[in-house]
C-alpha positions as CSV (number, residue, x, y, z in Angstrom):
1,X,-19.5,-32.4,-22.8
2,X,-23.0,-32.0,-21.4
3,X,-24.7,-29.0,-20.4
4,X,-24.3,-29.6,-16.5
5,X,-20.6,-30.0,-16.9
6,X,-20.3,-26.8,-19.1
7,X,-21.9,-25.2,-16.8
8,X,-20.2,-26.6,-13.6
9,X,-16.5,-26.1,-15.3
10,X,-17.9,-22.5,-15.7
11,X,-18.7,-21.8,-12.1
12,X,-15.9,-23.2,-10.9
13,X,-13.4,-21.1,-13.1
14,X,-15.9,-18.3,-11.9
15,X,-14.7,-18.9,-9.0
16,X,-11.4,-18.8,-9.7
17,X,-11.3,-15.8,-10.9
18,X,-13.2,-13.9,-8.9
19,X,-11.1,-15.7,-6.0
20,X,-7.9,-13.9,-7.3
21,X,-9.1,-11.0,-8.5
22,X,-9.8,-10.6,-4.7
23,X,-6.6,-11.4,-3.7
24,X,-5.0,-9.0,-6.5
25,X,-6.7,-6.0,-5.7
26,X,-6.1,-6.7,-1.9
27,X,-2.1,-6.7,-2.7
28,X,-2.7,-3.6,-4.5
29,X,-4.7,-1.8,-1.7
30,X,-2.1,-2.8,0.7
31,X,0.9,-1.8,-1.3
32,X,-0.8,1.8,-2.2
33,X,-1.3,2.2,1.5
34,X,2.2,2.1,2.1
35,X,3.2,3.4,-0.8
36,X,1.2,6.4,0.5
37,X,1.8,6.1,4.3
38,X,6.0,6.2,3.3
39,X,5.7,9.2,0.9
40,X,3.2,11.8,3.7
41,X,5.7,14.4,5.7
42,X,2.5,14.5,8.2
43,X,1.9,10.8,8.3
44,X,5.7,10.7,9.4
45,X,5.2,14.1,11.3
46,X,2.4,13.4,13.3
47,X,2.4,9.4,13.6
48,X,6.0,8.3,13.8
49,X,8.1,10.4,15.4
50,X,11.4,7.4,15.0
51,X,11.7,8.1,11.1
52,X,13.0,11.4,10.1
53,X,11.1,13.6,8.1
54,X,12.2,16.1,5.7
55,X,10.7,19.0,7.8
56,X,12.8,18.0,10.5
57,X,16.2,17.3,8.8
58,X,16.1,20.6,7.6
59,X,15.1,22.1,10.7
60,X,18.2,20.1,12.4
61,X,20.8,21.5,9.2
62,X,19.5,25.1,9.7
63,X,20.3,25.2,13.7
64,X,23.7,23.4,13.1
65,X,24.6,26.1,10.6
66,X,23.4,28.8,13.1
67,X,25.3,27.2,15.9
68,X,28.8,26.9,13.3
């Protein structure tokens, strides 16, 4: 092999990687956002009132004991 086509098979597997590396660490951002958004009592507190929270489930068994 010559020098240009060492060097050419190089930057192109370069590329490569650095293509999916990109794409990896992208997954993993995404996936620890969730990860994080799923496991925060205030993100479901404050942001999405449909999903029950812990806080509120308790809340609900404590005022349904009262009420028995």
């Amino acid at each position: 092999m010559s020098p240009f086509q060492i060097s050419f098979l190089y930057s192109a597997l370069n590329e490569t990687f650095d293509y999916f590396r990109d794409i990896y660490f992208e997954v993993l951002t995404q996936l620890e956002f969730l990860f994080h958004k799923s496991n925060s009592r205030e993100g479901l507190d404050n942001k999405d009132k449909s999903v029950p929270s812990i806080n509120r489930l308790d809340s609900k068994v404590q005022r349904e004991s009262i009420e028995t």
